[in-house]
mmCIF file as gemmi writes it, N, C-alpha and C atoms, coordinates in Angstrom:
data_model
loop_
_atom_site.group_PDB
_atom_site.id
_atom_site.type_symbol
_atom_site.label_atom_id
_atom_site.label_alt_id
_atom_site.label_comp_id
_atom_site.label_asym_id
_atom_site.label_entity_id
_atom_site.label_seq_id
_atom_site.pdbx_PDB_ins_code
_atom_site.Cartn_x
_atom_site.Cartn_y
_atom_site.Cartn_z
_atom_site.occupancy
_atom_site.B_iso_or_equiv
_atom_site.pdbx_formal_charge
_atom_site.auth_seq_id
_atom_site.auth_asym_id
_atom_site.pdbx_PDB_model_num
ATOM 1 N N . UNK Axp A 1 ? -84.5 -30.628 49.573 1 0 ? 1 A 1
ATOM 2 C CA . UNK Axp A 1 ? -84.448 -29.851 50.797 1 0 ? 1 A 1
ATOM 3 C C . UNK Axp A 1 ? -83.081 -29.188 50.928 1 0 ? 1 A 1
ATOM 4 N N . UNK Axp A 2 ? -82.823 -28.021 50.945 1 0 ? 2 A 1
ATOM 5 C CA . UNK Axp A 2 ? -81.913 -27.112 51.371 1 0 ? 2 A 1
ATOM 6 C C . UNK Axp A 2 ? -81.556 -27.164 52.929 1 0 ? 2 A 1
ATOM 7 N N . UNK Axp A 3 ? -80.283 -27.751 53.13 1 0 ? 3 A 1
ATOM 8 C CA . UNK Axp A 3 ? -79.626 -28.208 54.619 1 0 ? 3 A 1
ATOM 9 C C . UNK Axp A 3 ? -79.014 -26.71 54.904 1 0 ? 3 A 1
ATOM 10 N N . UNK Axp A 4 ? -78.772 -25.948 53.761 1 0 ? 4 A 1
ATOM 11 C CA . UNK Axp A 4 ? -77.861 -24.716 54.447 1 0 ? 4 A 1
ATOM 12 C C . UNK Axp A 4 ? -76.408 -24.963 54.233 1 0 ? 4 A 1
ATOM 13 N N . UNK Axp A 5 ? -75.809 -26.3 53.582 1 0 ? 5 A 1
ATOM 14 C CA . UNK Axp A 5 ? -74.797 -26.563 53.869 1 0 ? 5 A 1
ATOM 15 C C . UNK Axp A 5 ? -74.291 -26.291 52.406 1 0 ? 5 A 1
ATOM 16 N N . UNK Axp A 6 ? -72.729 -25.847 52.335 1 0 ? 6 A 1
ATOM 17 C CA . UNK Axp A 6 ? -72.184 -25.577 50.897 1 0 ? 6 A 1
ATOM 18 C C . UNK Axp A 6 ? -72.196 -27.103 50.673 1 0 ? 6 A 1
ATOM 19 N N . UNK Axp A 7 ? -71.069 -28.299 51.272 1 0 ? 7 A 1
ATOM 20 C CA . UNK Axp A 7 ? -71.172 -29.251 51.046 1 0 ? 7 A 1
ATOM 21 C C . UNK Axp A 7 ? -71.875 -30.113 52.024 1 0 ? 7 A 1
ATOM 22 N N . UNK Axp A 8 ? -72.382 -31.297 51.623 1 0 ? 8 A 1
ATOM 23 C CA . UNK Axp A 8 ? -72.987 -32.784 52.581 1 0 ? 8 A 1
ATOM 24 C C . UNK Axp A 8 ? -71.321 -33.365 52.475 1 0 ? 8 A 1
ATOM 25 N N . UNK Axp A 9 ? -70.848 -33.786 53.59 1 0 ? 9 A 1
ATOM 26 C CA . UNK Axp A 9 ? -69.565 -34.709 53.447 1 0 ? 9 A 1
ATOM 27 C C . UNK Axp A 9 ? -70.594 -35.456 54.102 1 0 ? 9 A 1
ATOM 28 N N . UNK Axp A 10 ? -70.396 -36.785 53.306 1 0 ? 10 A 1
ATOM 29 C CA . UNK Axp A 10 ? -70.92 -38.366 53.598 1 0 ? 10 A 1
ATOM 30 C C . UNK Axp A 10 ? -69.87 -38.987 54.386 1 0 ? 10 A 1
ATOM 31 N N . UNK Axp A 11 ? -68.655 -38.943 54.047 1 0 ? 11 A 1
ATOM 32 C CA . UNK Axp A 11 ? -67.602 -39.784 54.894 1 0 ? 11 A 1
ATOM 33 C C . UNK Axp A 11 ? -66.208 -38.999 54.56 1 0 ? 11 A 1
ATOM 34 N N . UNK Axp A 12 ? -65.581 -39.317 55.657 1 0 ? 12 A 1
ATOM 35 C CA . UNK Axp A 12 ? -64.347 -38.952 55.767 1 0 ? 12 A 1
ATOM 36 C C . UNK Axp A 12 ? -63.172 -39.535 56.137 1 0 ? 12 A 1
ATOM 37 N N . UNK Axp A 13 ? -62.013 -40.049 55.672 1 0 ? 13 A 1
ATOM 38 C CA . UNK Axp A 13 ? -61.044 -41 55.952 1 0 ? 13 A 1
ATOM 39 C C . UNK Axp A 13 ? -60.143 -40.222 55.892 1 0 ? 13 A 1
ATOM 40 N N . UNK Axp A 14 ? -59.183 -40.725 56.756 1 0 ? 14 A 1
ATOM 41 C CA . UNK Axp A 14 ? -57.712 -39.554 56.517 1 0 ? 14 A 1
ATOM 42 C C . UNK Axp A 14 ? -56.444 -41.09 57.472 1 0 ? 14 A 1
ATOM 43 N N . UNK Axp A 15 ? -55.438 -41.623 56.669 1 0 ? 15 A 1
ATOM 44 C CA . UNK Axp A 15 ? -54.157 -42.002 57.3 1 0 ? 15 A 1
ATOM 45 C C . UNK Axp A 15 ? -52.666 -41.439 57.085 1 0 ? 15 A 1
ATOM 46 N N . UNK Axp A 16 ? -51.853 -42.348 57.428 1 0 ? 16 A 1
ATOM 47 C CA . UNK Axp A 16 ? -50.703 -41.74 56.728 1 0 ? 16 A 1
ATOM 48 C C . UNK Axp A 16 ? -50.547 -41.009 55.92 1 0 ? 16 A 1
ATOM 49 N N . UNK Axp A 17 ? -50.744 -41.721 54.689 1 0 ? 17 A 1
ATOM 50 C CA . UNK Axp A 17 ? -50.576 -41.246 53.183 1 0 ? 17 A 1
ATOM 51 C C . UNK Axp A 17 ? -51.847 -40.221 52.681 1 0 ? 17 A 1
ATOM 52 N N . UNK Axp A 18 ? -53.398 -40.557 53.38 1 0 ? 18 A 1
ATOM 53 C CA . UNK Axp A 18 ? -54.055 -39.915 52.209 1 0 ? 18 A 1
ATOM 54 C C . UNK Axp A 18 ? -55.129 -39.746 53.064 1 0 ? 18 A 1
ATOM 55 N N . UNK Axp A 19 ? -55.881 -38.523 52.43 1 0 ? 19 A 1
ATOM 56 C CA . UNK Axp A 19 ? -57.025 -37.888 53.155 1 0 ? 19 A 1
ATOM 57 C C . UNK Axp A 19 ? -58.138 -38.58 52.066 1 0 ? 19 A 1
ATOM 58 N N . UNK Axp A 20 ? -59.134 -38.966 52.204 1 0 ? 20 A 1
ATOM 59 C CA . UNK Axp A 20 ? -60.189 -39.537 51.371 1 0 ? 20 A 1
ATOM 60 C C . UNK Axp A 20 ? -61.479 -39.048 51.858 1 0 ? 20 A 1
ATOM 61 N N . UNK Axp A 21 ? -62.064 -38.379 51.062 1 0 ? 21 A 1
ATOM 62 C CA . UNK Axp A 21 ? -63.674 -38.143 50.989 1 0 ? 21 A 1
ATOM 63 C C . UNK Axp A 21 ? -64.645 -38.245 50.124 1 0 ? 21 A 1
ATOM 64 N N . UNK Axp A 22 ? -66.029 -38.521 50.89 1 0 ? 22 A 1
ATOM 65 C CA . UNK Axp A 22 ? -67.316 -38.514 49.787 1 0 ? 22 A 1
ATOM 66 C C . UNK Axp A 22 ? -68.127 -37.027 49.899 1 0 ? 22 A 1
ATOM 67 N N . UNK Axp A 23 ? -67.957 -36.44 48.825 1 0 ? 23 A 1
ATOM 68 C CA . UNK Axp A 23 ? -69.245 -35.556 48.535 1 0 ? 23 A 1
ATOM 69 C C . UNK Axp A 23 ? -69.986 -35.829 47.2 1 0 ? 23 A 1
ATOM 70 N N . UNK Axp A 24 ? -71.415 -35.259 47.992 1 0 ? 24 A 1
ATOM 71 C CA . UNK Axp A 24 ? -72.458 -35.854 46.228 1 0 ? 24 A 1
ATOM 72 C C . UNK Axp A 24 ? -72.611 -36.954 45.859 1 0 ? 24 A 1
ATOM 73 N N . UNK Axp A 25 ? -72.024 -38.378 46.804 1 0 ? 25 A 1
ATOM 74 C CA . UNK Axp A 25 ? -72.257 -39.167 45.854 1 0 ? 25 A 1
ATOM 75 C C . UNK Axp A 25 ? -70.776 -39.219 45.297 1 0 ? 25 A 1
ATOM 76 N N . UNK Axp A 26 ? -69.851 -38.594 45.027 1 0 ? 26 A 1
ATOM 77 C CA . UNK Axp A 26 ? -68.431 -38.993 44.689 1 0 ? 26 A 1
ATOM 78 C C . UNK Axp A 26 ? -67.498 -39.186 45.714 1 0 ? 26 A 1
ATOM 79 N N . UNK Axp A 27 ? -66.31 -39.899 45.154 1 0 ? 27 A 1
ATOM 80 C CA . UNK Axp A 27 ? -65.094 -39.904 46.433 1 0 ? 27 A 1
ATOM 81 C C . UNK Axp A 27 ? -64.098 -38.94 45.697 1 0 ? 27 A 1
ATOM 82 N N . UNK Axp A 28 ? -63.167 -38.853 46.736 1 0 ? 28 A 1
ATOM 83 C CA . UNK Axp A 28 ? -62.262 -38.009 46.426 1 0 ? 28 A 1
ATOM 84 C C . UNK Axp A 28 ? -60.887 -38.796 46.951 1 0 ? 28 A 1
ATOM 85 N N . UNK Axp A 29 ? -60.063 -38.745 46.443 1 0 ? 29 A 1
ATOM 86 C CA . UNK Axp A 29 ? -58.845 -39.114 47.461 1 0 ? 29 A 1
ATOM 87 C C . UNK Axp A 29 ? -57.398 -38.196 46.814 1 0 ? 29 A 1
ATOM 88 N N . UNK Axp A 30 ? -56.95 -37.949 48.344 1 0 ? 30 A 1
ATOM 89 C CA . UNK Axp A 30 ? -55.368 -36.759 47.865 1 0 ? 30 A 1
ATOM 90 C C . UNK Axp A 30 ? -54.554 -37.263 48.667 1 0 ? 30 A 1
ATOM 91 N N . UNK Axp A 31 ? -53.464 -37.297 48.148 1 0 ? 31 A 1
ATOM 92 C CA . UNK Axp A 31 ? -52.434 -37.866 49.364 1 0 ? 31 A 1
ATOM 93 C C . UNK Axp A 31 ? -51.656 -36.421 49.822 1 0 ? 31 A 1
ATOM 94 N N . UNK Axp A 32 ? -51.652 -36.411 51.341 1 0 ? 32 A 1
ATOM 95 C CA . UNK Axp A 32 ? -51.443 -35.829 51.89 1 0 ? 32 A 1
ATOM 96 C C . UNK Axp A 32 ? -50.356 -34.867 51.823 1 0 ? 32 A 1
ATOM 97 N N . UNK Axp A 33 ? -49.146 -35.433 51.348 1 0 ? 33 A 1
ATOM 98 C CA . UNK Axp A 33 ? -47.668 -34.452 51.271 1 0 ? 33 A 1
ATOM 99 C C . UNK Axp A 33 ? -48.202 -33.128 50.323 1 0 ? 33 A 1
ATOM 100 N N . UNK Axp A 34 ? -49.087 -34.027 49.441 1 0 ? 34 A 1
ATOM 101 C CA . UNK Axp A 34 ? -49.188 -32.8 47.851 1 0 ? 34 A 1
ATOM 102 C C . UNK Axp A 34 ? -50.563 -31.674 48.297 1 0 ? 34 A 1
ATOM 103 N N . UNK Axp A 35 ? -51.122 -32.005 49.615 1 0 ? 35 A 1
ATOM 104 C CA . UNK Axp A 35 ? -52.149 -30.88 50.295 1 0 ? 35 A 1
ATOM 105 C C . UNK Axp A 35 ? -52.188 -30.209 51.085 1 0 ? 35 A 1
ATOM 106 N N . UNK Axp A 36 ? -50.955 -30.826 52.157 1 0 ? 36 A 1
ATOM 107 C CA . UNK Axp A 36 ? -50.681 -30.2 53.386 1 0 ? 36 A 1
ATOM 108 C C . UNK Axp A 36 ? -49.417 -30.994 54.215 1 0 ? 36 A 1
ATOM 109 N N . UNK Axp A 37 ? -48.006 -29.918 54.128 1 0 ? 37 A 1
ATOM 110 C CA . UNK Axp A 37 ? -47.252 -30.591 55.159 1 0 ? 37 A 1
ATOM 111 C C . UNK Axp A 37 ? -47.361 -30.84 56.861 1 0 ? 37 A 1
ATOM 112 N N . UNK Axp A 38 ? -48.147 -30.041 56.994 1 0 ? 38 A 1
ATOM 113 C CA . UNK Axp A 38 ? -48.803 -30.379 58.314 1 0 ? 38 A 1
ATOM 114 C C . UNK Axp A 38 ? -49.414 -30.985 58.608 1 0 ? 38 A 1
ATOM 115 N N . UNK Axp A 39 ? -50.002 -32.172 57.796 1 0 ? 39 A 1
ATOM 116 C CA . UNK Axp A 39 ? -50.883 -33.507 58.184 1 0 ? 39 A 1
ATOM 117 C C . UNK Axp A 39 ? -49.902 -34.407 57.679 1 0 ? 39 A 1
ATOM 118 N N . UNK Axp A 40 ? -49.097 -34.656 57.008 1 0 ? 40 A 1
ATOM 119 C CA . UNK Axp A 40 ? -48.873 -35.14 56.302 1 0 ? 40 A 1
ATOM 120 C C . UNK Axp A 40 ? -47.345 -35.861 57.09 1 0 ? 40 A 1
ATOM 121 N N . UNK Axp A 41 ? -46.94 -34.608 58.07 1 0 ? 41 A 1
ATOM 122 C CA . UNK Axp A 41 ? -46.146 -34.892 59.342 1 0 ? 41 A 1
ATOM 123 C C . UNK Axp A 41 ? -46.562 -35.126 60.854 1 0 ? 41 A 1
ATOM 124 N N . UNK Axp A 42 ? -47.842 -35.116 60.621 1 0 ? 42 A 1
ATOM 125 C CA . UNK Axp A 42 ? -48.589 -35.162 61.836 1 0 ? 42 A 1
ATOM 126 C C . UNK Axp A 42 ? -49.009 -36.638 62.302 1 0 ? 42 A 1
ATOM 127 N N . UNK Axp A 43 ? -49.306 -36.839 63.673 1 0 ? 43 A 1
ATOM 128 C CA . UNK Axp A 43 ? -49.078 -37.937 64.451 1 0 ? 43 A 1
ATOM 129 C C . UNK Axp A 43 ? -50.927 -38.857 64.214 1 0 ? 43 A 1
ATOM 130 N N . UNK Axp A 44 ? -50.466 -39.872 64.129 1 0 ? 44 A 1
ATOM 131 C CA . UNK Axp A 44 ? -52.14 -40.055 64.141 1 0 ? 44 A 1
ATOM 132 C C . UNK Axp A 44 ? -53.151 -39.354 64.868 1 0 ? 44 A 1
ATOM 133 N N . UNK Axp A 45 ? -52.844 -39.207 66.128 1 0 ? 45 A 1
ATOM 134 C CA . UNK Axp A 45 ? -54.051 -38.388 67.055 1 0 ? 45 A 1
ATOM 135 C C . UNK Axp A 45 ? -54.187 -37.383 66.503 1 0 ? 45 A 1
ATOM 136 N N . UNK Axp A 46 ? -53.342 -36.564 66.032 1 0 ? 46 A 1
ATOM 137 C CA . UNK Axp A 46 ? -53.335 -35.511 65.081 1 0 ? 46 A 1
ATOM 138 C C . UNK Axp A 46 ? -54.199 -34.969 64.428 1 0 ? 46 A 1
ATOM 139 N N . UNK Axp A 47 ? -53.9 -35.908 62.994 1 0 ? 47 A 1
ATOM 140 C CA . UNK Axp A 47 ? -54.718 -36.058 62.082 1 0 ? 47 A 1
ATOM 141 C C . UNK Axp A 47 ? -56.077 -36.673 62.481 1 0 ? 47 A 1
ATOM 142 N N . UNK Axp A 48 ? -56.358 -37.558 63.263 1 0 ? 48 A 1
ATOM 143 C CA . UNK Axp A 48 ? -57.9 -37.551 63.127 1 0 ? 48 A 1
ATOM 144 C C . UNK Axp A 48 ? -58.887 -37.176 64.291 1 0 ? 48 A 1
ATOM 145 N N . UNK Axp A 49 ? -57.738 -35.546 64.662 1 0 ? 49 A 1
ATOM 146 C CA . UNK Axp A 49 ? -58.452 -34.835 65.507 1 0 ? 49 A 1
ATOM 147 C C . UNK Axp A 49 ? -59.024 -33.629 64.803 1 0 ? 49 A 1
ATOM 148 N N . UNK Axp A 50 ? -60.267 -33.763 63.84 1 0 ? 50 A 1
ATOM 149 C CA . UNK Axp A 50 ? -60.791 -32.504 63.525 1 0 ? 50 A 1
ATOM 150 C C . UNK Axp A 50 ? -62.008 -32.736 63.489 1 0 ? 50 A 1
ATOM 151 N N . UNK Axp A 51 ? -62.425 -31.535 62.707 1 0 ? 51 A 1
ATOM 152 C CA . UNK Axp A 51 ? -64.078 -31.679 62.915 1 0 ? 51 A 1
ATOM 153 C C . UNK Axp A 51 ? -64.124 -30.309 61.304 1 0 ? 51 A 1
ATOM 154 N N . UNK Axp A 52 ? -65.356 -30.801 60.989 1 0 ? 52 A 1
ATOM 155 C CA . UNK Axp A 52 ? -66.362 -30.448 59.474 1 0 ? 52 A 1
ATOM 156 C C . UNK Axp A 52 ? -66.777 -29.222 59.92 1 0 ? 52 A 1
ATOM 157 N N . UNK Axp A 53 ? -66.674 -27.918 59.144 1 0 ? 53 A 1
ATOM 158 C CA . UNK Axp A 53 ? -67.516 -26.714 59.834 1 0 ? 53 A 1
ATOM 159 C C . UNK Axp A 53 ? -69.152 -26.991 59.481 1 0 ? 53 A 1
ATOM 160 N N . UNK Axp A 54 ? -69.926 -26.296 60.367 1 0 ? 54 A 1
ATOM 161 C CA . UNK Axp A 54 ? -71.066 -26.353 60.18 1 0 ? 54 A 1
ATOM 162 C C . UNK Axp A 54 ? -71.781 -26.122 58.522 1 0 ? 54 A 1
ATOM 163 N N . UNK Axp A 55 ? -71.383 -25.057 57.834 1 0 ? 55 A 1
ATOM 164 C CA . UNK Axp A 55 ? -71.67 -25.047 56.78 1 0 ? 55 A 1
ATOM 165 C C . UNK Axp A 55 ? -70.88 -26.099 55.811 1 0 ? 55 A 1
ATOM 166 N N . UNK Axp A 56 ? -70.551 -27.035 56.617 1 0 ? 56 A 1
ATOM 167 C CA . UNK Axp A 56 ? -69.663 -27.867 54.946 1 0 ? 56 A 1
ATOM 168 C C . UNK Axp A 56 ? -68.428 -27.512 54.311 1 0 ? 56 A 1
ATOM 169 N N . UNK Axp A 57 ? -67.985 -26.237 54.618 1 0 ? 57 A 1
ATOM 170 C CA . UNK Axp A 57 ? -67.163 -25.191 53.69 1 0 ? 57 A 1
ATOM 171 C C . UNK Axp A 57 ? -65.704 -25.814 53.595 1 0 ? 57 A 1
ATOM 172 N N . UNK Axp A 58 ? -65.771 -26.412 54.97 1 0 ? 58 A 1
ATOM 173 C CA . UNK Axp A 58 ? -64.337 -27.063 55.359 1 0 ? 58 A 1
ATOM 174 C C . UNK Axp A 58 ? -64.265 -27.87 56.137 1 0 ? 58 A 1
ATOM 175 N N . UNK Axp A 59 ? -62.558 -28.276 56.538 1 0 ? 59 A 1
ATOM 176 C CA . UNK Axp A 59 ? -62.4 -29.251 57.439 1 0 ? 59 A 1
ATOM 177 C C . UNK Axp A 59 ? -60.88 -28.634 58.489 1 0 ? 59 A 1
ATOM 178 N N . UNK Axp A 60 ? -60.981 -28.753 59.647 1 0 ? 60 A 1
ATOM 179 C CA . UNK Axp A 60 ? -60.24 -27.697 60.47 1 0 ? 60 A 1
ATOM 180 C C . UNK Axp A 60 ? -59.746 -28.814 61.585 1 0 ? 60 A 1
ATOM 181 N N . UNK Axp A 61 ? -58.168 -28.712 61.881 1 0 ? 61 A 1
ATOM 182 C CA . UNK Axp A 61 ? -57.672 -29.586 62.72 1 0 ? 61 A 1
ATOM 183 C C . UNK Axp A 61 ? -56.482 -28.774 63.67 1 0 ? 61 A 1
ATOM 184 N N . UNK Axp A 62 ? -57.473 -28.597 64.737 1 0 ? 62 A 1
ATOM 185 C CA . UNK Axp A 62 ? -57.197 -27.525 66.49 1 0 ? 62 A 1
ATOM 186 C C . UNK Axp A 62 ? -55.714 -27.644 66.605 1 0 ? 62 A 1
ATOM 187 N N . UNK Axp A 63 ? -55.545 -28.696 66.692 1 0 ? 63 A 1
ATOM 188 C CA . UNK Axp A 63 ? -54.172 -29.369 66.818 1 0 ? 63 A 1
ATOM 189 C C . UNK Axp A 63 ? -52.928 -28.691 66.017 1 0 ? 63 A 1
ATOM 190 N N . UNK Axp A 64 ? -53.245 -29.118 64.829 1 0 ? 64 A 1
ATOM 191 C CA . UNK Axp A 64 ? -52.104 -28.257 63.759 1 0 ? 64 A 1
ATOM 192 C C . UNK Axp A 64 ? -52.596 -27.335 63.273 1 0 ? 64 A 1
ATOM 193 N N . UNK Axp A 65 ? -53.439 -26.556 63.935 1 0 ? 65 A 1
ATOM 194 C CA . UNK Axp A 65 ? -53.679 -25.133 63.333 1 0 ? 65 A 1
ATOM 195 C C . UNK Axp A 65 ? -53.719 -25.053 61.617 1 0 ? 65 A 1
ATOM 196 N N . UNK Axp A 66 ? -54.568 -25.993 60.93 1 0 ? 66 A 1
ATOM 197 C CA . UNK Axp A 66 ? -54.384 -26.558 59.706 1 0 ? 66 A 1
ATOM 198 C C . UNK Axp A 66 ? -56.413 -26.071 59.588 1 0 ? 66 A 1
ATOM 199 N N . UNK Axp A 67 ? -56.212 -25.702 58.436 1 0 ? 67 A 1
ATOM 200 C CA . UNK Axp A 67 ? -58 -25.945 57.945 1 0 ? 67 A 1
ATOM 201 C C . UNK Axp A 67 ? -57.89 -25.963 56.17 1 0 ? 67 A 1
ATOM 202 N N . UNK Axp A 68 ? -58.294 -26.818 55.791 1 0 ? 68 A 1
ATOM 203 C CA . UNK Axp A 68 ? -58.527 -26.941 53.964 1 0 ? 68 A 1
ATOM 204 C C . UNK Axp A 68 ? -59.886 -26.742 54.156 1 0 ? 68 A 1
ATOM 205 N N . UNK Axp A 69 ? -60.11 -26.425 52.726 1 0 ? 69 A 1
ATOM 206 C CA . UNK Axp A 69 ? -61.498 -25.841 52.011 1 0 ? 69 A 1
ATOM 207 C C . UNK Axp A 69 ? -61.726 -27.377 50.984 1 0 ? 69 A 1
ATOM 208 N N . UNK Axp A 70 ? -62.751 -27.318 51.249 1 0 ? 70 A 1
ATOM 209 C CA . UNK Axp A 70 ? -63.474 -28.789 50.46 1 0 ? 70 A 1
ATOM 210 C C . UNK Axp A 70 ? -63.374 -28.5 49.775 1 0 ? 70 A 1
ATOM 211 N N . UNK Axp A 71 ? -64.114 -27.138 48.622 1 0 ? 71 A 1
ATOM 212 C CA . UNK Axp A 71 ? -64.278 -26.804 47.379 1 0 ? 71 A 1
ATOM 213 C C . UNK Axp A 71 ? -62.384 -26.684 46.553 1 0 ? 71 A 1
ATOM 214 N N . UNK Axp A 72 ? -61.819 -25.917 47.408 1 0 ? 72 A 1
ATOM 215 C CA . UNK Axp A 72 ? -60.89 -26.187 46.737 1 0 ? 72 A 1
ATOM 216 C C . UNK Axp A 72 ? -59.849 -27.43 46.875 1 0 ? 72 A 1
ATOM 217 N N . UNK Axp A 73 ? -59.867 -28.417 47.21 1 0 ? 73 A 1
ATOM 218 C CA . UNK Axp A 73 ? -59.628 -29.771 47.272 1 0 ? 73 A 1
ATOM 219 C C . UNK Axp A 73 ? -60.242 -30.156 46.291 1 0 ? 73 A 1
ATOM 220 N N . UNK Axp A 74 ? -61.622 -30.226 45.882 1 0 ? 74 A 1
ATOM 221 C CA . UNK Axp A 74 ? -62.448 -30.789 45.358 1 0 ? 74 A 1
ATOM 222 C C . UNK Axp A 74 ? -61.075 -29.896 43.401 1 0 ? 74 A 1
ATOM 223 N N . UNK Axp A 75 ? -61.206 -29.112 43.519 1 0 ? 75 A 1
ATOM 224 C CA . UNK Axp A 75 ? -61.198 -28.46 42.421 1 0 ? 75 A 1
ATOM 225 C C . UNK Axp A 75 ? -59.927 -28.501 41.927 1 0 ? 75 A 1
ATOM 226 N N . UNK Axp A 76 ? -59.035 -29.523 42.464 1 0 ? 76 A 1
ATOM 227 C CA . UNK Axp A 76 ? -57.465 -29.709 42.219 1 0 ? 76 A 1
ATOM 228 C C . UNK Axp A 76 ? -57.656 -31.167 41.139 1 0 ? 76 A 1
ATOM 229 N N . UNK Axp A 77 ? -58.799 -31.611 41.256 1 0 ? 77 A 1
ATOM 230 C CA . UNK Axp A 77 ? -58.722 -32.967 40.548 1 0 ? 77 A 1
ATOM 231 C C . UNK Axp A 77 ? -59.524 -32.763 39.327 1 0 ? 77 A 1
């Protein structure tokens, strides 16, 4: 079945050090300094104030005016 979505994110973790995700069935994990200095200096409420765009495409945080692209996250490893 076709959801419409580029990616399914299954789960999403993000602390201090490291943003961690599942797509497909895989995990991913990046630590933060080497993806974004703006999470990476950011306060907990911060960081796990975002939200998944509807299509999957990304992940976008209001707060720090910050948005990464899954695919290219995905495509650094």
């Amino acid at each position: 079945m076709n959801t419409g979505k580029l990616f399914a994110l299954e789960s999403l973790r993000i602390d201090s050090e490291y943003l961690s995700f599942r797509v497909n069935s895989k995990e991913y994990r990046f630590r933060l300094s080497e993806i974004s200095s703006r999470l990476a200096n950011a306060s907990e409420k911060e960081r796990n104030a975002y939200s998944v765009s509807p299509s999957g495409y990304g992940i976008h945080w209001e707060m720090l005016d910050e948005d990464l692209s899954i695919k290219s996250l995905i495509q650094r490893q």
